[in-house]
C-alpha positions as CSV (number, residue, x, y, z in Angstrom):
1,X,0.0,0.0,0.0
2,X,1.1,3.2,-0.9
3,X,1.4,5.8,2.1
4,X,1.8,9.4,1.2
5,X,2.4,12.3,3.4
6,X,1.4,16.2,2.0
7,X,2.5,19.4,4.7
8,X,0.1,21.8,5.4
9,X,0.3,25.1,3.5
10,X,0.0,29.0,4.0
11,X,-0.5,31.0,0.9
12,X,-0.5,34.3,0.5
13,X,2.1,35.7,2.9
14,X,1.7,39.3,3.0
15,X,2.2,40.9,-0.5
16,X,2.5,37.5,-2.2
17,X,-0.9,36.9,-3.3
18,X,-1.3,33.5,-5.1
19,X,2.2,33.5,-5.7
20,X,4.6,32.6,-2.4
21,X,3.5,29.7,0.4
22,X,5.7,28.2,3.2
23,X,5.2,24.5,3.8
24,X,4.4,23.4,7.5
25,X,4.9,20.3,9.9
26,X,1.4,19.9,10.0
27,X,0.1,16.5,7.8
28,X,-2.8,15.0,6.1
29,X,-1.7,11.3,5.0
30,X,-3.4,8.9,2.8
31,X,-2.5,5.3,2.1
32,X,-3.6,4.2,-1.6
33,X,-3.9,1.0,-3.2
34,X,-5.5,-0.7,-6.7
35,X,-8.9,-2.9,-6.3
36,X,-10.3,-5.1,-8.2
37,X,-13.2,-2.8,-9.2
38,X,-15.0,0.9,-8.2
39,X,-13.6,2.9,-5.4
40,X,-13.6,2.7,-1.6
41,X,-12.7,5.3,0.6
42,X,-12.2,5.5,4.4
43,X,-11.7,8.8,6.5
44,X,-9.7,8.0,9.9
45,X,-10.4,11.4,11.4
46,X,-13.5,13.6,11.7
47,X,-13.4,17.3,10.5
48,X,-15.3,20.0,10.9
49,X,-16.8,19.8,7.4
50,X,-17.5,16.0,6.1
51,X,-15.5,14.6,3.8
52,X,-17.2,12.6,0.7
53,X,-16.4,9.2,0.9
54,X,-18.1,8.3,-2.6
55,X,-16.5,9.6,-6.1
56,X,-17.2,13.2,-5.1
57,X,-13.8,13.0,-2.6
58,X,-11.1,15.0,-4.1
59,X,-8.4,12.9,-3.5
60,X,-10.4,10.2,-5.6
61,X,-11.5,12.8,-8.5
62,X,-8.1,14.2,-8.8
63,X,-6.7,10.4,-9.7
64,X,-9.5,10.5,-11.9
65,X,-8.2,13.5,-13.4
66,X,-4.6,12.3,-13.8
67,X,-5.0,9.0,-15.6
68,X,-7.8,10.7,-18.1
69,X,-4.4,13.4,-18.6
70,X,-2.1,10.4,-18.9
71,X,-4.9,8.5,-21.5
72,X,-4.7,5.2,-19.0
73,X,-7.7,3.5,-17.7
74,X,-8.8,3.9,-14.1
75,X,-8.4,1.2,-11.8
76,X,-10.3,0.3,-8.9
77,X,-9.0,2.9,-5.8
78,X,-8.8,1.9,-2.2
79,X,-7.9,5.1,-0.3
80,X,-7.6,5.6,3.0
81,X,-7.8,9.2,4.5
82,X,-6.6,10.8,7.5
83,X,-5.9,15.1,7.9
84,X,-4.7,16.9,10.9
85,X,-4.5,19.8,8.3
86,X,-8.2,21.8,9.3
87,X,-10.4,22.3,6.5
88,X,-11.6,25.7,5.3
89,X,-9.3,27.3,7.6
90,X,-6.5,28.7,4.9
91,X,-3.7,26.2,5.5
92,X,-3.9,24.1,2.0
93,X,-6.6,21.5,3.0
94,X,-7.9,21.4,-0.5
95,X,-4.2,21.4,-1.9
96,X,-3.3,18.7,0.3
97,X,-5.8,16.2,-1.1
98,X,-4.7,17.6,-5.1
99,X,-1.0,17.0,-4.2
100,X,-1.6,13.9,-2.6
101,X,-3.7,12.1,-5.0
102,X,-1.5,13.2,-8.0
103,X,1.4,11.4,-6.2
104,X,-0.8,8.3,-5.5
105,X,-2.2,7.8,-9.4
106,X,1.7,9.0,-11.1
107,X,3.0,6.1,-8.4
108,X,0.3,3.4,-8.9
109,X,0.8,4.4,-13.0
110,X,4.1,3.5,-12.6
111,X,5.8,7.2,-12.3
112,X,5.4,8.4,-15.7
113,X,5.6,12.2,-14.6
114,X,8.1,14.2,-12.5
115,X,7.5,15.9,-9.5
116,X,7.8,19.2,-11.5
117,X,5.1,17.3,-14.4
118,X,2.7,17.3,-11.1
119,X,3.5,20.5,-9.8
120,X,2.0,22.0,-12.9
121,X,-0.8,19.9,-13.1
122,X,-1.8,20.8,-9.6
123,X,-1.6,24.7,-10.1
124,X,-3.9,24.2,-13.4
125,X,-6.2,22.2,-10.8
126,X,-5.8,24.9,-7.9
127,X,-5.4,28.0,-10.1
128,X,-2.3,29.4,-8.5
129,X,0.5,27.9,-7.2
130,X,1.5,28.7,-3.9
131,X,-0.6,26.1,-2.1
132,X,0.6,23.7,-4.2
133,X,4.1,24.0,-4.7
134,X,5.6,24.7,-1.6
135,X,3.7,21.1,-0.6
136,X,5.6,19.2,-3.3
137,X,9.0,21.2,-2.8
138,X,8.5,22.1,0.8
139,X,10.4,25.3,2.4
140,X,8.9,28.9,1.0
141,X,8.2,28.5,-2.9
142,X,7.6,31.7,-5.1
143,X,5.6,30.4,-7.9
144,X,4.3,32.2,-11.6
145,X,2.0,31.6,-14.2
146,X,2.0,32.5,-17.8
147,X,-1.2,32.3,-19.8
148,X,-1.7,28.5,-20.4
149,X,-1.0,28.2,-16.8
150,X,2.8,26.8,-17.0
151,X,4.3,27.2,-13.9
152,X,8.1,28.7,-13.0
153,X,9.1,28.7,-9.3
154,X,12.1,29.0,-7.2
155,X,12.4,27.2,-3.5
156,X,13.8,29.5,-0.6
157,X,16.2,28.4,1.8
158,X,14.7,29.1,4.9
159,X,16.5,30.5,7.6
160,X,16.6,27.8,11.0
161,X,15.5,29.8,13.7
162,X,12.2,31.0,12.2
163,X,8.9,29.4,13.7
164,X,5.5,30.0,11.9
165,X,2.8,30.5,14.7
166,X,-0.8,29.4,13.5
167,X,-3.8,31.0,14.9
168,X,-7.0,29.1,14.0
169,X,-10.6,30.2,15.3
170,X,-13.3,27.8,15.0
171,X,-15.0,29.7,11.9
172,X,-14.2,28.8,8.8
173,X,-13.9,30.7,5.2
174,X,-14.2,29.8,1.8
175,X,-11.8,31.0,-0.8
176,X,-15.4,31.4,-2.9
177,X,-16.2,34.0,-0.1
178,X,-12.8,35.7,0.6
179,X,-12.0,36.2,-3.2
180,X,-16.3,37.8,-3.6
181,X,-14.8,40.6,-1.2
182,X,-11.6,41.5,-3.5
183,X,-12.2,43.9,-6.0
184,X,-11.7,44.0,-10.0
185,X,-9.0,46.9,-10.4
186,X,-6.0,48.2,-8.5
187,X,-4.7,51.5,-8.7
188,X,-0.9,52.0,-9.6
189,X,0.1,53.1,-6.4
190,X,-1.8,49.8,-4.9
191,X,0.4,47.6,-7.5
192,X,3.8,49.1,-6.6
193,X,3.3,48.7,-3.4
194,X,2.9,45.5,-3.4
195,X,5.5,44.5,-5.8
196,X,8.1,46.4,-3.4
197,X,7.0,44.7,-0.7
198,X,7.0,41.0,-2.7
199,X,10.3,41.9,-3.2
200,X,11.5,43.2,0.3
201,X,10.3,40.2,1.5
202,X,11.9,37.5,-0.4
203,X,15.1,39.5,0.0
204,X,14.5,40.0,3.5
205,X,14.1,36.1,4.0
206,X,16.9,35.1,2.2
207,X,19.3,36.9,3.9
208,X,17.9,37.0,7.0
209,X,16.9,40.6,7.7
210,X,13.9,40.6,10.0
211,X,14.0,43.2,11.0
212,X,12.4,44.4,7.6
213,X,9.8,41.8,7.7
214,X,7.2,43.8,9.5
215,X,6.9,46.2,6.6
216,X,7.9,43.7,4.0
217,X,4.3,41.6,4.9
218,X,2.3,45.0,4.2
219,X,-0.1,44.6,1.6
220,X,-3.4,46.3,-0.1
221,X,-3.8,43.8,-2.5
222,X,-6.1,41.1,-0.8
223,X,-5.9,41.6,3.2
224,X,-7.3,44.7,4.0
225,X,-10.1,43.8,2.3
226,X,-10.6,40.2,3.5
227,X,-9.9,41.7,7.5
228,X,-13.6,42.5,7.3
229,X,-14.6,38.6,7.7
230,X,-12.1,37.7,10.5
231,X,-13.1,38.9,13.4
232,X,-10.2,40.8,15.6
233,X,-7.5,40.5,12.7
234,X,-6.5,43.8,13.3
235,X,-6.3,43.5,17.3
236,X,-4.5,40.1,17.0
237,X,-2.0,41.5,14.8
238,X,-1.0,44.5,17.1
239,X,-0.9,42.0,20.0
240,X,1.3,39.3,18.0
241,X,4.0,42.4,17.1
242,X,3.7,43.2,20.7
243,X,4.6,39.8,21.9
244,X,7.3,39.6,19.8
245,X,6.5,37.9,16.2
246,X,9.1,39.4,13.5
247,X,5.3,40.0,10.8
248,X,1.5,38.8,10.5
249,X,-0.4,37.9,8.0
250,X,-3.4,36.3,6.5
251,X,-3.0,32.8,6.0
252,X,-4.4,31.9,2.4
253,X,-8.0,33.1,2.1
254,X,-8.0,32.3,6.3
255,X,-9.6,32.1,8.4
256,X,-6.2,30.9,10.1
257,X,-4.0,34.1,11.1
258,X,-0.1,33.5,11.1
259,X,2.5,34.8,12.6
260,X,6.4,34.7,12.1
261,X,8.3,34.4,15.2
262,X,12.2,33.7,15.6
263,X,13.2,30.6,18.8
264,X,14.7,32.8,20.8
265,X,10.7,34.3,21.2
266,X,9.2,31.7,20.6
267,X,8.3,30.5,24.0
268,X,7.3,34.2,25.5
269,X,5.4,34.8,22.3
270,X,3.7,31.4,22.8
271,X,2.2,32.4,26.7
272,X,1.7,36.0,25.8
273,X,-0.5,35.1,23.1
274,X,-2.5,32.7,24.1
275,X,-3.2,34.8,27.1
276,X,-4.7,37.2,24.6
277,X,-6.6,34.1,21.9
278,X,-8.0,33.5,24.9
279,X,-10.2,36.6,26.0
280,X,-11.5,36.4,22.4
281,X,-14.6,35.1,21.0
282,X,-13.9,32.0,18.7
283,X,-11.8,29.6,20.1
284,X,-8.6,30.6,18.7
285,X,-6.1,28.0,18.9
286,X,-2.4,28.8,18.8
287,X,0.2,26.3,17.7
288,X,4.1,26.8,17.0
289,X,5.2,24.8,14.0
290,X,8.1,24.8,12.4
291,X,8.4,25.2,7.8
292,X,8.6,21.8,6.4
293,X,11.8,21.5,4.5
294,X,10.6,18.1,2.6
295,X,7.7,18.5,0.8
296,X,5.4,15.7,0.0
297,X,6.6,12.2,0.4
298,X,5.9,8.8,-1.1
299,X,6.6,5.7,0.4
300,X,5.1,2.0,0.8
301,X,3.7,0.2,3.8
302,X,2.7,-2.6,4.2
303,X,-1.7,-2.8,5.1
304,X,-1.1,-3.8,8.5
305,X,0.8,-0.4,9.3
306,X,-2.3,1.6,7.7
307,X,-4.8,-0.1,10.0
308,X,-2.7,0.5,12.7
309,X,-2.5,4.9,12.1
């Protein structure tokens, strides 16, 4: 049995709108294995939202979709299904389950794509690629599309001592939603901010400089107008800088908020915060993780070790 893990994802950091993610050491996994006949899925643990166990999952439809690419016929499909990623919440659920069913089909096919093949295919299937790549090539990935949707990307070396801090209420939002409140045209002043602060950014990471990251996470592309469906964004930013965190921003389309916070802050950060999360409304749950550096990963286990995650 095939047994593939996929790294949570946040999208979107600061100026970077559908175009740089980080990778996380948070995991959905599925094990995958050829039937006899139809498809039979299992989900291990319960979300929020239900996952389809039928022909409507997207780990199952996204199989469908590579071996109709790859002109092979479609086996049966065992999967088995469990996420600690949380769905709807901005970390790369949806990606996840796209990332890991492309590896599951190209392996059960026999591998007749490379990882960078997949990587493309995924972005056509997601739209943008920086869910999608950074879980294949793990780390930070700046990703860009031309107009048939070919992907280029470069992978960041990320620095050691940098922690992403999660904060995850218990609301969720859709991308559908979050995208409804953008609007159609920027103004040139909008745009080159942005693309200054893109650029401070990946320079500031790089090399290290954090002490530009406050202003290199500024944006008025997509956050400013998204704050108006999470609750205290602004308030939880202010208190994150205050406790320490290096920037903030809007995790994907959210509702997940995330900070960047360096070890040697890590623990005060950690206490001070969820001091705060937890005068809130919502349930806001904090968690310290640290990027993933690996990316997806396929490997094969025998059926006993599946039953027994």
């Amino acid at each position: 049995m095939l047994h593939i893990r996929i790294p949570a994802t946040s999208a979107n950091m600061g100026p970077g709108f559908d175009s740089i993610g980080v990778a996380l050491q948070l995991y959905n996994h599925i094990w995958v294995e050829e039937i006899p006949s139809g498809v039979q899925i299992e989900v291990r643990k319960k979300q929020a939202i239900e996952i389809p166990t039928d022909e409507n999952n997207l780990i199952y439809q996204t199989m469908q979709y590579f071996y109709k690419e790859q002109h092979l016929p479609l086996p049966g499909i065992h999967i088995i299904q469990s996420d600690d990623i949380p769905m709807v919440r901005g970390l790369g659920s949806s990606a996840a389950c796209i990332v890991g069913g492309l590896l599951a089909a190209n392996a059960l096919a026999g591998s007749p794509c490379t990882v960078d093949d997949l990587a493309v295919m995924a972005t056509k299937l997601e739209g943008h690629p920086d869910n999608a790549a950074p879980a294949f090539f793990g780390s930070m990935v700046v990703g860009a599309l031309d107009a048939e949707k070919n992907m280029n990307h470069v992978r960041l070396e990320l620095p050691d001592d940098l922690l992403f801090a999660i904060m995850v209420p218990d609301f969720p939002v859709s991308t559908e939603k979050s995208r409804s409140v953008l609007p159609e045209h920027y103004s040139r002043a909008d745009v080159v901010f942005n693309v200054s602060r893109a650029a401070l950014l990946v320079a500031s990471i790089t090399s290290g400089k954090y002490e530009n990251l406050q202003m290199a996470m500024e944006d008025c592309i997509h956050q400013p107008y998204r704050e108006t469906l999470i609750a205290h964004m602004g308030d939880i930013f202010a208190q994150a800088h205050a406790s320490g965190a290096a920037a903030c921003y809007l995790s994907g389309a959210g509702s997940t908020l995330m900070a960047m916070v360096t070890k040697d802050k890590a623990e005060s950060f950690q206490k001070e915060m969820s001091a705060y999360l937890e005068t809130l409304p919502n349930h806001w749950q904090l968690t310290l993780l640290q990027p993933d550096l690996e990316g997806a990963k396929v490997m094969t286990e025998l059926q006993e070790e599946a039953k027994s995650c």
